[in-house]
C-alpha positions as CSV (number, residue, x, y, z in Angstrom):
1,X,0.0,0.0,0.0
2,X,1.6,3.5,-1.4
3,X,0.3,6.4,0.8
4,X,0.7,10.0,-0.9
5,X,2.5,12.3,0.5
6,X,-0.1,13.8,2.4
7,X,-1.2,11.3,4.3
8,X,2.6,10.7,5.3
9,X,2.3,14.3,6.5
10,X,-0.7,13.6,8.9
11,X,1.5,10.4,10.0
12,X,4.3,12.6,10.9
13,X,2.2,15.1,12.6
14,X,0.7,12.6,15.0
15,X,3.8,11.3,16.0
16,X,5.8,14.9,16.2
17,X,5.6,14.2,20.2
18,X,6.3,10.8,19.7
19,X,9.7,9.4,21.9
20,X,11.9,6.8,20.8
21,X,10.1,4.4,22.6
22,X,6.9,4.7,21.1
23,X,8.5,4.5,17.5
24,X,10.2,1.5,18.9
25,X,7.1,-0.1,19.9
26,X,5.4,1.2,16.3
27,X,8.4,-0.2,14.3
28,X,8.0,-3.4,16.2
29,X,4.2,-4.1,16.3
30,X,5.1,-3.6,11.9
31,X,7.8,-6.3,12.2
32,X,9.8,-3.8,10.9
33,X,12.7,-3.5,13.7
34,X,15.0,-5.4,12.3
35,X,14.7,-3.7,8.7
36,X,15.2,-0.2,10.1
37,X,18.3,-1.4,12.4
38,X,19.9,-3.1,9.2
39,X,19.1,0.4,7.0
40,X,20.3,2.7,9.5
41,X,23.7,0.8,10.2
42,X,24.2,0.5,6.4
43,X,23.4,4.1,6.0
44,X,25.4,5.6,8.9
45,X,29.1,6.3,9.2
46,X,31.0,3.2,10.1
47,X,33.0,5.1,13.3
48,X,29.3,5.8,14.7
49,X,28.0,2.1,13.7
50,X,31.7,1.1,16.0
51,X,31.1,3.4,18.2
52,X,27.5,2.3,19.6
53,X,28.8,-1.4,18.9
54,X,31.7,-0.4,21.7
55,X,28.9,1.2,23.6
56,X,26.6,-2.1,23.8
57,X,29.5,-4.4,24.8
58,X,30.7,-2.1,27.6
59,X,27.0,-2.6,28.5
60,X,26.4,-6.1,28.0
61,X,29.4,-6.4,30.1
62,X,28.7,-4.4,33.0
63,X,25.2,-5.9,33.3
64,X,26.6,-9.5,33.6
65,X,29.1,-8.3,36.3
66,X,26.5,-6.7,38.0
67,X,23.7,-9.8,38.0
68,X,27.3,-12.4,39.5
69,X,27.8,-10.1,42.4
């Protein structure tokens, strides 16, 4: 289904106030997560895509030392 560009318009408007969250739960309920991860790591600069890869480990990692103590 194509929308036109005006009803893309009203889509945007309704979700101007919108936090990452929600577009994370809308992007999910379209079993579309997974595409958009894939598009914006292809489309973004590799030292960012490194970066936040860095960022998760450091994460991960923290949280399993955490949940042994």
């Amino acid at each position: 289904m194509e929308l036109s560009s005006n009803e893309i318009a009203q889509i945007v408007t309704m979700l101007e106030h919108a936090d990452g969250e929600d577009l994370q739960d809308i992007l999910n309920q379209l079993g579309m997560d997974s595409q958009m991860l894939r598009q914006l790591i292809m489309t973004m600069p590799l030292e960012t895509v490194i970066a936040w890869s860095k960022e998760r480990f450091e994460l991960e990692k923290s949280l399993s030392v955490r949940m042994a103590k």
